[in-house]
PDB file of N, CA, C and O in Angstrom:
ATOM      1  N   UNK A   1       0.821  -1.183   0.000  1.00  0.00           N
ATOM      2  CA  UNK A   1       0.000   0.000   0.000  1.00  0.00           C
ATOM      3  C   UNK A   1       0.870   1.254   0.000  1.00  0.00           C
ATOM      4  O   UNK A   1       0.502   2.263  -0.601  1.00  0.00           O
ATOM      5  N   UNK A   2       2.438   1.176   0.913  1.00  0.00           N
ATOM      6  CA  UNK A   2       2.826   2.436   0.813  1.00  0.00           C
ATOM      7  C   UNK A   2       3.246   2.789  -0.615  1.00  0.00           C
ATOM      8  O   UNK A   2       3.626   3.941  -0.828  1.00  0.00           O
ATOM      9  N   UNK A   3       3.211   1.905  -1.603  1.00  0.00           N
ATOM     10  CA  UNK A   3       4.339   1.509  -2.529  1.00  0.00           C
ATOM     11  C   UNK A   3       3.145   2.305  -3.738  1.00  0.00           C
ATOM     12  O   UNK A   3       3.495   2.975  -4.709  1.00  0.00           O
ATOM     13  N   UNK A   4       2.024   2.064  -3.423  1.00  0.00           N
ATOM     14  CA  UNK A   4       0.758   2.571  -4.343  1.00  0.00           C
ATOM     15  C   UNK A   4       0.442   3.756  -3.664  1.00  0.00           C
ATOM     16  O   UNK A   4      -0.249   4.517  -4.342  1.00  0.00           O
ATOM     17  N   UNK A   5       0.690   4.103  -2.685  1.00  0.00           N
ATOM     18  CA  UNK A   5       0.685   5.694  -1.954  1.00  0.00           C
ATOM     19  C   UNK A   5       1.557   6.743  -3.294  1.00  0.00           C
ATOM     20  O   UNK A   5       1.207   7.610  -4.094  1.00  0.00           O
ATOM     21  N   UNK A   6       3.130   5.875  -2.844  1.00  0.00           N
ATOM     22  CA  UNK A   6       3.797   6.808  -3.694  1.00  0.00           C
ATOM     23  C   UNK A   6       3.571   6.865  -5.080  1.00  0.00           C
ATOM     24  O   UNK A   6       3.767   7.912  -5.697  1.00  0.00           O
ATOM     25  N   UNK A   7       3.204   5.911  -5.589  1.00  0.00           N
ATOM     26  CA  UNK A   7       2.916   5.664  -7.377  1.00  0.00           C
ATOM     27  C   UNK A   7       1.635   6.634  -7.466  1.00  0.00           C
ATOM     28  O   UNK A   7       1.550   7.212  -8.550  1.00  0.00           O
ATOM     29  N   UNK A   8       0.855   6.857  -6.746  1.00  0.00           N
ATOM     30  CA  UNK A   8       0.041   8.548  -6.828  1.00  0.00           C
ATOM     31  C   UNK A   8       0.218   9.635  -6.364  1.00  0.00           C
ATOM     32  O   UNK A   8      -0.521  10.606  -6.526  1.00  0.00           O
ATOM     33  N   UNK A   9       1.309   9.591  -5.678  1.00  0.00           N
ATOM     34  CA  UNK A   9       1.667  11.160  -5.016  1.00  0.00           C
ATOM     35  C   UNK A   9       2.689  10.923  -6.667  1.00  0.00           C
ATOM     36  O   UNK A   9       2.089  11.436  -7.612  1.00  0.00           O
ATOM     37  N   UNK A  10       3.790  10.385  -6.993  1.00  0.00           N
ATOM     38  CA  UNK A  10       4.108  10.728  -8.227  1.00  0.00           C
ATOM     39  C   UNK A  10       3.262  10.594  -9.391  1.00  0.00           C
ATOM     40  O   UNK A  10       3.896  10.948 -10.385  1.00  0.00           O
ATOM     41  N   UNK A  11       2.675  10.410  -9.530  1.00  0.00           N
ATOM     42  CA  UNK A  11       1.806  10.577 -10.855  1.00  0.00           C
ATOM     43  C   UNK A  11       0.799  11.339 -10.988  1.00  0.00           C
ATOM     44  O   UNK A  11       0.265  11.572 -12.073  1.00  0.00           O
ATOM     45  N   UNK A  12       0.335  11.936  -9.578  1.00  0.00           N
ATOM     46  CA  UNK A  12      -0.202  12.839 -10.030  1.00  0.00           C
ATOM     47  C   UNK A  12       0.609  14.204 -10.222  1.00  0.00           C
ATOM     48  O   UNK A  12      -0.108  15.204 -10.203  1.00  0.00           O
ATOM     49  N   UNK A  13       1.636  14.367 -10.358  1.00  0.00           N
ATOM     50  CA  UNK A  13       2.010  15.460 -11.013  1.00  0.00           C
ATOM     51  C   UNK A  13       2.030  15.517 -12.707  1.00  0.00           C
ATOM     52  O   UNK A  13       2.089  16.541 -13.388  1.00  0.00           O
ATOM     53  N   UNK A  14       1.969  14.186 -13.164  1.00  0.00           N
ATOM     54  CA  UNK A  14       1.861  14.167 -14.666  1.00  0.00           C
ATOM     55  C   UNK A  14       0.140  14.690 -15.210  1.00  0.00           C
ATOM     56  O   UNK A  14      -0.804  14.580 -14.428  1.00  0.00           O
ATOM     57  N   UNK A  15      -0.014  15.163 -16.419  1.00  0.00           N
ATOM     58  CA  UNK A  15      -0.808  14.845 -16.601  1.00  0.00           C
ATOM     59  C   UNK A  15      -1.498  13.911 -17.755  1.00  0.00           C
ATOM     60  O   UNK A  15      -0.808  13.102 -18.376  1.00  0.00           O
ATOM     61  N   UNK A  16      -2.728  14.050 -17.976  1.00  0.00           N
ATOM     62  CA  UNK A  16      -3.614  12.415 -18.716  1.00  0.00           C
ATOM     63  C   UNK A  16      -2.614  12.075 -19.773  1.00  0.00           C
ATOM     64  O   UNK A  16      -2.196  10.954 -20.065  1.00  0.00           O
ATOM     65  N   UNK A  17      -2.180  13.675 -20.499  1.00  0.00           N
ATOM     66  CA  UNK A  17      -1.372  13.253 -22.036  1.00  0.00           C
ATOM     67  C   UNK A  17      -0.407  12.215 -21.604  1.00  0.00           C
ATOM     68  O   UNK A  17      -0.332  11.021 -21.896  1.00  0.00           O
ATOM     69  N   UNK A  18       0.627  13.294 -20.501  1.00  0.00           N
ATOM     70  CA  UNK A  18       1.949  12.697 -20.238  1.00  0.00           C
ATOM     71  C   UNK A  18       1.838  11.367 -19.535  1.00  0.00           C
ATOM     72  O   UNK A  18       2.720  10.509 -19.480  1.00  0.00           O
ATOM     73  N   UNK A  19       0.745  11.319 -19.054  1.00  0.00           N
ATOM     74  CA  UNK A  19       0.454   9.312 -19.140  1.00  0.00           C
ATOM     75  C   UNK A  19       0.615   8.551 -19.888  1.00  0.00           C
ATOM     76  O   UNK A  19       1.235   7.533 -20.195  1.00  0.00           O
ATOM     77  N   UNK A  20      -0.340   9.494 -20.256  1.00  0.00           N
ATOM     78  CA  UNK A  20      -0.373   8.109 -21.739  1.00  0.00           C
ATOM     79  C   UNK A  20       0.793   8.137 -22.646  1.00  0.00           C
ATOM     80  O   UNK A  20       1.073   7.056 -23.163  1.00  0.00           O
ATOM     81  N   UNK A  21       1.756   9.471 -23.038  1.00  0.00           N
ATOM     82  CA  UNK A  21       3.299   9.721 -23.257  1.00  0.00           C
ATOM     83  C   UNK A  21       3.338   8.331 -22.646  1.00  0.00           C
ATOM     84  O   UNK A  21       3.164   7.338 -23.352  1.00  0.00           O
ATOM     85  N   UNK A  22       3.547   8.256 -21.444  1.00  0.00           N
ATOM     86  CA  UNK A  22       4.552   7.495 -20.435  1.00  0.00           C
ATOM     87  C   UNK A  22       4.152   5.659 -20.861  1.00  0.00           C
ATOM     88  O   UNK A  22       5.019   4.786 -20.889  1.00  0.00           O
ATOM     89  N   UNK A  23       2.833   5.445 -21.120  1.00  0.00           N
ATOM     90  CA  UNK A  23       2.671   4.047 -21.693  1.00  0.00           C
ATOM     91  C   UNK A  23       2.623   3.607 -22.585  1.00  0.00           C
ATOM     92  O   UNK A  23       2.292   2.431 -22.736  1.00  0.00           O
ATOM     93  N   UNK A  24       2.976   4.488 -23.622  1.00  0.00           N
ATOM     94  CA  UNK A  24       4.066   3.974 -24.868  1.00  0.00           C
ATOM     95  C   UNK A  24       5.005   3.558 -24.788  1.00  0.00           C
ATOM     96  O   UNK A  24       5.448   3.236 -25.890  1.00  0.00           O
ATOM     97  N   UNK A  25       5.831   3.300 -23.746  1.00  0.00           N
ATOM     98  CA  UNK A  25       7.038   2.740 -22.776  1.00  0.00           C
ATOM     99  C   UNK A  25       6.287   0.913 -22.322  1.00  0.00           C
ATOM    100  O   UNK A  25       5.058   0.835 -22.323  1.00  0.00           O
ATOM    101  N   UNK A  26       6.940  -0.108 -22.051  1.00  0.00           N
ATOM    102  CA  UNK A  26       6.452  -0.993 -21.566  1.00  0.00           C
ATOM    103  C   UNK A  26       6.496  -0.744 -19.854  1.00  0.00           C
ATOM    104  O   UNK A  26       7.569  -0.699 -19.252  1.00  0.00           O
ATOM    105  N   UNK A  27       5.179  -0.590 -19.177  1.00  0.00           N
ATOM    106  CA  UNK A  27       4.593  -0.533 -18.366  1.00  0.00           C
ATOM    107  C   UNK A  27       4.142  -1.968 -17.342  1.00  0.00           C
ATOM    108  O   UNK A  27       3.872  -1.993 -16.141  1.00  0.00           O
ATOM    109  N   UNK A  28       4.187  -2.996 -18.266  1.00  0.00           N
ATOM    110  CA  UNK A  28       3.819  -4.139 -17.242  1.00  0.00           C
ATOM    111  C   UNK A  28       2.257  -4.379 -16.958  1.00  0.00           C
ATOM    112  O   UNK A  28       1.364  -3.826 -17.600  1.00  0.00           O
ATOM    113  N   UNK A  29       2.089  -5.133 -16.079  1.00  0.00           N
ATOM    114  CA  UNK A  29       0.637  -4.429 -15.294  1.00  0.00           C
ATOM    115  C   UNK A  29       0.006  -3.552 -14.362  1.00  0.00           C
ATOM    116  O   UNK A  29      -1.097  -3.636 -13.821  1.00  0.00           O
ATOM    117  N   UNK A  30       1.117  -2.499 -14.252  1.00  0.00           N
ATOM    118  CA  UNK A  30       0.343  -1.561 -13.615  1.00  0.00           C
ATOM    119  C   UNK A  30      -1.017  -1.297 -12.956  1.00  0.00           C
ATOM    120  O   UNK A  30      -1.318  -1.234 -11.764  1.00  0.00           O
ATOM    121  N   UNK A  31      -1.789  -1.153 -14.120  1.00  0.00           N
ATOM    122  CA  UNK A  31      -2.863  -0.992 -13.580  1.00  0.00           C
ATOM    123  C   UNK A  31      -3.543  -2.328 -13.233  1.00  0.00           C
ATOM    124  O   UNK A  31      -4.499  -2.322 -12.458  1.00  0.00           O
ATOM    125  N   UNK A  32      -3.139  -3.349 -13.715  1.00  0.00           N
ATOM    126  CA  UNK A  32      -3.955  -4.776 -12.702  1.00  0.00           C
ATOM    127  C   UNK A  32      -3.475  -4.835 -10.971  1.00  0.00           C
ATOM    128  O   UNK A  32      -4.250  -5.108 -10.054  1.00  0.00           O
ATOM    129  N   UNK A  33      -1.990  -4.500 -10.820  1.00  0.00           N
ATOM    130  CA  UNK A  33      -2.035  -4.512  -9.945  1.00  0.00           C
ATOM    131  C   UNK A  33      -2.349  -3.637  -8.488  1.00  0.00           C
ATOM    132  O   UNK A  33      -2.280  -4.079  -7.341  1.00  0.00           O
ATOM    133  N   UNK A  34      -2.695  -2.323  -8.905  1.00  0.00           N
ATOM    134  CA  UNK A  34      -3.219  -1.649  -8.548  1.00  0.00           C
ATOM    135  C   UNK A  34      -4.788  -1.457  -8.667  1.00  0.00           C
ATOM    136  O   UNK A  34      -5.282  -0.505  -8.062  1.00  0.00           O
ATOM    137  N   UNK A  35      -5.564  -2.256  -9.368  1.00  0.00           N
ATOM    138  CA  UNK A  35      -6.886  -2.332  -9.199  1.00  0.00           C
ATOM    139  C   UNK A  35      -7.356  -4.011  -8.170  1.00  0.00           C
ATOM    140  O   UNK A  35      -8.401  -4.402  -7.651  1.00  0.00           O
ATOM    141  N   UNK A  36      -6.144  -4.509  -8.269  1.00  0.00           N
ATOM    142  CA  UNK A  36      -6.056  -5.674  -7.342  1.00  0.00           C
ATOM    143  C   UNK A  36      -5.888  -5.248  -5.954  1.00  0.00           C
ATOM    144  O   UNK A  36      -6.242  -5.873  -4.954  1.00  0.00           O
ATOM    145  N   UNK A  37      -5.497  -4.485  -5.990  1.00  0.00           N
ATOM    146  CA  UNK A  37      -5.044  -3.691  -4.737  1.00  0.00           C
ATOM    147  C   UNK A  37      -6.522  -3.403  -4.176  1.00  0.00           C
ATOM    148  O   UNK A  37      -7.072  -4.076  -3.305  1.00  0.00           O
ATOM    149  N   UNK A  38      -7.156  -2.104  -4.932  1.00  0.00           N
ATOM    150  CA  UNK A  38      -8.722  -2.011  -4.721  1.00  0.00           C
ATOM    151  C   UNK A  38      -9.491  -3.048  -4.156  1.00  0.00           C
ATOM    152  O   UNK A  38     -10.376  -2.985  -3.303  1.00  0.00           O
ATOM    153  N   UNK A  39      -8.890  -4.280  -4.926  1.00  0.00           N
ATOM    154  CA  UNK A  39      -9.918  -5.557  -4.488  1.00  0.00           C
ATOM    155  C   UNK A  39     -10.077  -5.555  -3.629  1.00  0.00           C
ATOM    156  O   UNK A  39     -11.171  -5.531  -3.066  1.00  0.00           O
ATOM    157  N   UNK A  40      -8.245  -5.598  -2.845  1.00  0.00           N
ATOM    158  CA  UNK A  40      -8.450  -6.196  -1.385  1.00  0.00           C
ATOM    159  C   UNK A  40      -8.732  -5.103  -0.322  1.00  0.00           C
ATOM    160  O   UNK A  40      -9.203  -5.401   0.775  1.00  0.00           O
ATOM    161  N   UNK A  41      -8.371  -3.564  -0.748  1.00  0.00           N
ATOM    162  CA  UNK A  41      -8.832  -2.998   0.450  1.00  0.00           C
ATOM    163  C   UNK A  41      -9.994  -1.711   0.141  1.00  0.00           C
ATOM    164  O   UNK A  41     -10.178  -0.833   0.983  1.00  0.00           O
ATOM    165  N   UNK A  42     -10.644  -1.736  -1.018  1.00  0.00           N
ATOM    166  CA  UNK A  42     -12.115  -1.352  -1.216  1.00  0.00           C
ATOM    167  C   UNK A  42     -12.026   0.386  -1.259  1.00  0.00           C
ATOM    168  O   UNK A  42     -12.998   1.140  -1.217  1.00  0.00           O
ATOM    169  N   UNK A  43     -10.375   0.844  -1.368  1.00  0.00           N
ATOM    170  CA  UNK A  43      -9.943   2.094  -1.247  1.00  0.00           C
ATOM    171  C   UNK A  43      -9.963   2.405  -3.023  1.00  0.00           C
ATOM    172  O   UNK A  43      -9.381   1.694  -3.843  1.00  0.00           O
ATOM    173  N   UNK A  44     -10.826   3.705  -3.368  1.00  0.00           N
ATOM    174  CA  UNK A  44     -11.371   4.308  -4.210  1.00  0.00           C
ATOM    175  C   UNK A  44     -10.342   4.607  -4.833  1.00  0.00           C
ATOM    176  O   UNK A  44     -10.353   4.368  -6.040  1.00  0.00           O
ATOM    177  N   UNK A  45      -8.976   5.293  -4.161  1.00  0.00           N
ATOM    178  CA  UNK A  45      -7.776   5.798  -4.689  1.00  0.00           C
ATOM    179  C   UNK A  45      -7.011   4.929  -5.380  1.00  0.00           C
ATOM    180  O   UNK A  45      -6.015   5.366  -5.957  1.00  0.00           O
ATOM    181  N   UNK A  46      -7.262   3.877  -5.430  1.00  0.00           N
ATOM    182  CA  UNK A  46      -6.251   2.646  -5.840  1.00  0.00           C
ATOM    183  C   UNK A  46      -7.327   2.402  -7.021  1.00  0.00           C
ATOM    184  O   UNK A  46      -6.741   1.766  -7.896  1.00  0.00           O
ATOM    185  N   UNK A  47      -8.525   2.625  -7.359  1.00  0.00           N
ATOM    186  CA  UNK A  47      -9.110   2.336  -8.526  1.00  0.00           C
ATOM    187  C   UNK A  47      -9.225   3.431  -9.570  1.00  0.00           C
ATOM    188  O   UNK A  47      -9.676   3.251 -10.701  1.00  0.00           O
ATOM    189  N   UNK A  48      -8.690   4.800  -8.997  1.00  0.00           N
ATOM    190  CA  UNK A  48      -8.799   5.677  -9.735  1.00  0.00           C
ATOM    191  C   UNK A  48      -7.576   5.689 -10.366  1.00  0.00           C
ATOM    192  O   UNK A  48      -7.618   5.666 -11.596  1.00  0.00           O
ATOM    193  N   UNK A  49      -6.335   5.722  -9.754  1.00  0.00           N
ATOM    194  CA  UNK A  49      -4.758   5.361  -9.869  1.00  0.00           C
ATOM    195  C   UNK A  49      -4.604   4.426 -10.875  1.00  0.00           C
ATOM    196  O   UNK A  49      -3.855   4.643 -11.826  1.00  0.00           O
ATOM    197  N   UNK A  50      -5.403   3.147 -10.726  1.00  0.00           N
ATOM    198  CA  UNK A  50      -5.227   2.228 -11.683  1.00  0.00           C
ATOM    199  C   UNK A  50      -5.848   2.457 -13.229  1.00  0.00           C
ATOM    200  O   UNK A  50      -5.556   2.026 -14.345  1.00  0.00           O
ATOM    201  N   UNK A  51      -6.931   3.431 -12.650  1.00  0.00           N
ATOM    202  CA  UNK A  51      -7.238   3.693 -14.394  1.00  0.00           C
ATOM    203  C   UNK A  51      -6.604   4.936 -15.234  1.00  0.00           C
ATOM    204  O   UNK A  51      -6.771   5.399 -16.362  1.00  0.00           O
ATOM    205  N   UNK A  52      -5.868   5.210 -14.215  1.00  0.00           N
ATOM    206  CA  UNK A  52      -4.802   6.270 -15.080  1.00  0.00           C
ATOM    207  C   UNK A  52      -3.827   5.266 -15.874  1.00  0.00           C
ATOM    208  O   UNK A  52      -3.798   5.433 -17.094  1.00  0.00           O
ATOM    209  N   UNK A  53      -3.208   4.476 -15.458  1.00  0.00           N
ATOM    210  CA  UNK A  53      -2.420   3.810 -16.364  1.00  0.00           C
ATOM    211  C   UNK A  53      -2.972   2.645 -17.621  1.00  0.00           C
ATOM    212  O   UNK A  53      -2.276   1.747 -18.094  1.00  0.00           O
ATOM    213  N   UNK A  54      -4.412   2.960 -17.982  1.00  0.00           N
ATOM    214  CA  UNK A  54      -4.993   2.308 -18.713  1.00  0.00           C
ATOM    215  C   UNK A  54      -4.434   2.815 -20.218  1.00  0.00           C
ATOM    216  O   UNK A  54      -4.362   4.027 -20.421  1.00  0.00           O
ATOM    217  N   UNK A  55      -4.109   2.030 -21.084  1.00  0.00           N
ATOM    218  CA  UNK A  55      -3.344   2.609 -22.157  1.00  0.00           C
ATOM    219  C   UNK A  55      -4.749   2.442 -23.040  1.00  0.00           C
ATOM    220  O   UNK A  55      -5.650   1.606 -23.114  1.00  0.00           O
ATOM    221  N   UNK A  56      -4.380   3.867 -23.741  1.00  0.00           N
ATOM    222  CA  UNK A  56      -5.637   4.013 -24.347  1.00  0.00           C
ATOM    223  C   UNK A  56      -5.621   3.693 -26.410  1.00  0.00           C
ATOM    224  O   UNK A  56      -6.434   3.288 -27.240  1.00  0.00           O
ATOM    225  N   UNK A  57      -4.558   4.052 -26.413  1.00  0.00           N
ATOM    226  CA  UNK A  57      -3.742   3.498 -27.404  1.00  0.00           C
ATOM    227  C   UNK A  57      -4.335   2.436 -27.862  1.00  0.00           C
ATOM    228  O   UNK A  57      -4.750   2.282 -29.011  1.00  0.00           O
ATOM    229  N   UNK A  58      -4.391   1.663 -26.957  1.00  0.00           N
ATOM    230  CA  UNK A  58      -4.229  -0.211 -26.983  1.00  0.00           C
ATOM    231  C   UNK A  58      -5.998  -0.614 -26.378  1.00  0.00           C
ATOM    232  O   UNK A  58      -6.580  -1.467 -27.048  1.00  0.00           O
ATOM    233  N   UNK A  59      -6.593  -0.145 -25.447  1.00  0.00           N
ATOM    234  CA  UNK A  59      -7.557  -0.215 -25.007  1.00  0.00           C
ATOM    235  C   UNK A  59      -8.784   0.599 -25.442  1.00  0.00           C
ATOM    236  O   UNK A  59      -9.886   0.554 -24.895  1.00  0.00           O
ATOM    237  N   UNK A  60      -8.489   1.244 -26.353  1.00  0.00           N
ATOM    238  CA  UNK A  60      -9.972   2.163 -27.077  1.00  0.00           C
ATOM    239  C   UNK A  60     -10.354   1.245 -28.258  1.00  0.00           C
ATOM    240  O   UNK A  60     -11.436   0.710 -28.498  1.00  0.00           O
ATOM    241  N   UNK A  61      -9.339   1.205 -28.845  1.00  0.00           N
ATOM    242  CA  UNK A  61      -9.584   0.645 -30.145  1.00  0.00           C
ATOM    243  C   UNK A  61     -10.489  -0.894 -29.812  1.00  0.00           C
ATOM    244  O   UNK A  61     -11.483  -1.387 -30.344  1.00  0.00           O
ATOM    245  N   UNK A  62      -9.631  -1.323 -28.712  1.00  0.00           N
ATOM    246  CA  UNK A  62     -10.314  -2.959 -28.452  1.00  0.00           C
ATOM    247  C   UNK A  62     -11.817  -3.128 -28.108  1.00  0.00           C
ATOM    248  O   UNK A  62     -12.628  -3.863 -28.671  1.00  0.00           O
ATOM    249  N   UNK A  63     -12.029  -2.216 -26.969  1.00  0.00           N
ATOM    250  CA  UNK A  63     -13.316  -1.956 -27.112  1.00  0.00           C
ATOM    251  C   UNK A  63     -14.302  -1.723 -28.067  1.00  0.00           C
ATOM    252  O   UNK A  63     -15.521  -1.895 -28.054  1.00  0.00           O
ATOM    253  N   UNK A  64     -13.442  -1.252 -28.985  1.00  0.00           N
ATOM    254  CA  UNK A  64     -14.570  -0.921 -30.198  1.00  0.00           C
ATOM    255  C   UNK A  64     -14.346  -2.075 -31.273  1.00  0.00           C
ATOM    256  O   UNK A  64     -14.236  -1.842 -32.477  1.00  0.00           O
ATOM    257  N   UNK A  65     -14.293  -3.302 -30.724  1.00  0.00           N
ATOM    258  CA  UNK A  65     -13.984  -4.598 -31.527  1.00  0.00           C
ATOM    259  C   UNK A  65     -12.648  -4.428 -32.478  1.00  0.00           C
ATOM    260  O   UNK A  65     -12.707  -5.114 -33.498  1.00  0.00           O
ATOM    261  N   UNK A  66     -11.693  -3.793 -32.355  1.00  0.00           N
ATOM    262  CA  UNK A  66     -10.478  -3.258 -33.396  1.00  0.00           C
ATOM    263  C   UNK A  66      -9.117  -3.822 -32.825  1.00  0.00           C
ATOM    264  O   UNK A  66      -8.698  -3.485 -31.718  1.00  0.00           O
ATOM    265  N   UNK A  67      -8.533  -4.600 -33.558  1.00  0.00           N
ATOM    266  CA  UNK A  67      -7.357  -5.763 -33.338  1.00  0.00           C
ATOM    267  C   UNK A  67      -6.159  -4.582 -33.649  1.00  0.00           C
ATOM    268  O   UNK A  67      -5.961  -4.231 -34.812  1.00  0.00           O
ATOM    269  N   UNK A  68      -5.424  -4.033 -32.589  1.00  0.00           N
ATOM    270  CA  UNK A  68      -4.045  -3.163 -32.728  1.00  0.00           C
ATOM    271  C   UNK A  68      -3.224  -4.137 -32.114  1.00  0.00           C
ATOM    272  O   UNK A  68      -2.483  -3.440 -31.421  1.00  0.00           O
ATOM    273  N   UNK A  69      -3.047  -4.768 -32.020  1.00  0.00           N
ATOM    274  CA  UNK A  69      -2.168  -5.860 -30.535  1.00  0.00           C
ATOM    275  C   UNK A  69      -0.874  -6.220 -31.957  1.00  0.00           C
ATOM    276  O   UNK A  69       0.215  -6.345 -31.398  1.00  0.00           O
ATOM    277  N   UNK A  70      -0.762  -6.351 -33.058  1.00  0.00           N
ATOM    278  CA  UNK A  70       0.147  -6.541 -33.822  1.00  0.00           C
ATOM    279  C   UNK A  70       1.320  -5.710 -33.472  1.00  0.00           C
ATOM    280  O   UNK A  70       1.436  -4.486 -33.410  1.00  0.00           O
ATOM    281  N   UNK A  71       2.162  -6.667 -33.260  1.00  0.00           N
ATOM    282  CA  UNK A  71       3.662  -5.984 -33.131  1.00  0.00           C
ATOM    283  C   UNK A  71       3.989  -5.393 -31.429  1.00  0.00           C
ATOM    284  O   UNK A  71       4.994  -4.704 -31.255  1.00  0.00           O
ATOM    285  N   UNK A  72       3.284  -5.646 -30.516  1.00  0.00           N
ATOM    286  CA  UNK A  72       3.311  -5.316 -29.358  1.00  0.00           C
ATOM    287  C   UNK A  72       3.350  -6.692 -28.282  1.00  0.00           C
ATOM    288  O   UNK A  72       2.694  -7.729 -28.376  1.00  0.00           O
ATOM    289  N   UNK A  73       4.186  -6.369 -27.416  1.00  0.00           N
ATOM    290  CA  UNK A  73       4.804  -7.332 -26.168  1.00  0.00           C
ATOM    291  C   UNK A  73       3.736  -7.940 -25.759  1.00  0.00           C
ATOM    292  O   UNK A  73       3.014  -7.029 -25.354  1.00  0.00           O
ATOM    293  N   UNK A  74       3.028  -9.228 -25.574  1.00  0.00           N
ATOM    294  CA  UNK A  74       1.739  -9.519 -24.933  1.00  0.00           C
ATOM    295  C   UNK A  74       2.423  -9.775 -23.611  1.00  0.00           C
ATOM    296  O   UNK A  74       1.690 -10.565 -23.017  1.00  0.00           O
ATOM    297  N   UNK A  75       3.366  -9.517 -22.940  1.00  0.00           N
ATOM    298  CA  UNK A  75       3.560  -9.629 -21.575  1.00  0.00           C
ATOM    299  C   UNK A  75       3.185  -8.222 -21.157  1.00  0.00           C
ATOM    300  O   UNK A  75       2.620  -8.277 -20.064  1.00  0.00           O
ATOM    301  N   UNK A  76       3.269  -7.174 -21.541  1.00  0.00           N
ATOM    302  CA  UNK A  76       2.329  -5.694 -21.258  1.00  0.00           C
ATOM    303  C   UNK A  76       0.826  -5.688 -21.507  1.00  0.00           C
ATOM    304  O   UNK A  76      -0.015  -5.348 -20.674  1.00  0.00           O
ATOM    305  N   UNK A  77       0.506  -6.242 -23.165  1.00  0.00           N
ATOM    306  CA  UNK A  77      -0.839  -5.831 -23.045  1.00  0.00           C
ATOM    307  C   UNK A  77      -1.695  -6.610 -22.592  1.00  0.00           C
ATOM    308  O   UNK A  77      -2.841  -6.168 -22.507  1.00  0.00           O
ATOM    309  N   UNK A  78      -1.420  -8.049 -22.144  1.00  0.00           N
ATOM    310  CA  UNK A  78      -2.429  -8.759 -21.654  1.00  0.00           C
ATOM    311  C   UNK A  78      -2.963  -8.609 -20.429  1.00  0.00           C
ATOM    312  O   UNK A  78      -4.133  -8.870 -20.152  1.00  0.00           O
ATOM    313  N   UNK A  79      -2.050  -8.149 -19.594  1.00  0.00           N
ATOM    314  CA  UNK A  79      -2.327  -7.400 -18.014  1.00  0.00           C
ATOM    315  C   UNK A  79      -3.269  -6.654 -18.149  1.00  0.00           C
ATOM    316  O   UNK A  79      -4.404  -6.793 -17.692  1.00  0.00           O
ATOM    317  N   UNK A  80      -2.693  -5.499 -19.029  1.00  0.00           N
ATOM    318  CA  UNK A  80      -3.196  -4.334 -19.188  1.00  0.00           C
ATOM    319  C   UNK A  80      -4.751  -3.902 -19.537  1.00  0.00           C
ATOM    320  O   UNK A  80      -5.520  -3.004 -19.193  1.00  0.00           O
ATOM    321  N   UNK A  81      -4.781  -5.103 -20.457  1.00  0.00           N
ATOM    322  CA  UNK A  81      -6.038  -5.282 -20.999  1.00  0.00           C
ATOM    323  C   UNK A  81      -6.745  -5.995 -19.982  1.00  0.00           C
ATOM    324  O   UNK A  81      -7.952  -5.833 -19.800  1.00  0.00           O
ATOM    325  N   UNK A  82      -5.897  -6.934 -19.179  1.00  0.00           N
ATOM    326  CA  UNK A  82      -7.096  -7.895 -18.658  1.00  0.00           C
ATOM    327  C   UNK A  82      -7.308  -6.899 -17.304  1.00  0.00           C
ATOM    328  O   UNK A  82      -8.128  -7.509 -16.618  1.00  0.00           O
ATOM    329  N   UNK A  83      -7.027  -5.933 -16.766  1.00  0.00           N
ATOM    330  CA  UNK A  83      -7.460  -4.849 -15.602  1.00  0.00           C
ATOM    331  C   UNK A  83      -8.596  -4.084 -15.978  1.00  0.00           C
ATOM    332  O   UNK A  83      -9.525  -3.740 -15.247  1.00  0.00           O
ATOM    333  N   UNK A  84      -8.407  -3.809 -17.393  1.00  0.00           N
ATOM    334  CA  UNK A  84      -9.696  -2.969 -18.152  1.00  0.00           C
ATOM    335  C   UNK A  84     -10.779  -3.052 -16.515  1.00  0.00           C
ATOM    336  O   UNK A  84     -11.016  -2.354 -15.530  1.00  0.00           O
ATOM    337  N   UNK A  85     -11.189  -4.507 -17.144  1.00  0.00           N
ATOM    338  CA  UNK A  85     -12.530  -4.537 -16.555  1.00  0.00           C
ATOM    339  C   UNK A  85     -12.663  -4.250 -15.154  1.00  0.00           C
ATOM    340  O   UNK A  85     -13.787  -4.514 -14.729  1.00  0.00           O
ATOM    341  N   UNK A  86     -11.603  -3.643 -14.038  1.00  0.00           N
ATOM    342  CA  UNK A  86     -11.460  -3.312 -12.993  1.00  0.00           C
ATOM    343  C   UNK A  86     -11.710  -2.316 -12.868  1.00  0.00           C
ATOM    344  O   UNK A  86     -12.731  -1.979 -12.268  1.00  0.00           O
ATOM    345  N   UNK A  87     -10.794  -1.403 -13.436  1.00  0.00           N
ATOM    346  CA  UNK A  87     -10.866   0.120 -13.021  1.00  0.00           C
ATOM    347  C   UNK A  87     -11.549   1.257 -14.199  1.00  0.00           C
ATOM    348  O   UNK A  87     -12.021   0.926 -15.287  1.00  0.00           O
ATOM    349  N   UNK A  88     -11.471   2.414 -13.752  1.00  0.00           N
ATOM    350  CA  UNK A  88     -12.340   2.963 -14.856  1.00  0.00           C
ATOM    351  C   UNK A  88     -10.947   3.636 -15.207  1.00  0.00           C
ATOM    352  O   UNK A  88      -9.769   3.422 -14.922  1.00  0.00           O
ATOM    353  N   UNK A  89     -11.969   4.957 -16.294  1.00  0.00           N
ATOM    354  CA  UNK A  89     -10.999   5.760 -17.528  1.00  0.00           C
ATOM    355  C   UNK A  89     -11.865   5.985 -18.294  1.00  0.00           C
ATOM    356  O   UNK A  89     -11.620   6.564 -19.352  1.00  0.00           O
TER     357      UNK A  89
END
């Protein structure tokens, strides 16, 4: 928890662009594990946190039934994607 404290006291100095700047970078699961976090302790901040790092890039298009995943790490987007359904954005 302190570790997701600091991952929003730093990030929120970025803003939405420079996020999403920032997850054009391989990111990991970020946001799964921080909406996992939510799971276990039902704290709002950890679901809002987690949907900042929702790559939108990669996650708009899918939603709208549209296959971009070509040429990209599935050890990033499968996390990434599979948190979707956790947190918002």
């Amino acid at each position: 928890m302190k570790f997701a404290d600091w991952v929003i006291v730093r990030n929120a100095k970025l803003s939405d662009e420079q996020m999403q700047a920032m997850l054009n970078n391989e990111h990991g699961g970020m946001n799964e594990v921080l909406a996992n976090l939510y799971g276990l302790t039902g704290e709002e901040k950890y679901l809002k946190i987690a949907g900042r790092f929702n790559h939108k890039a990669v996650i708009d298009p899918a939603a709208n039934g549209e296959d971009r995943l070509t040429g990209l790490h599935a050890n990033t987007q499968i996390p990434s994607s599979s948190a979707r359904r956790g947190s918002t954005s």
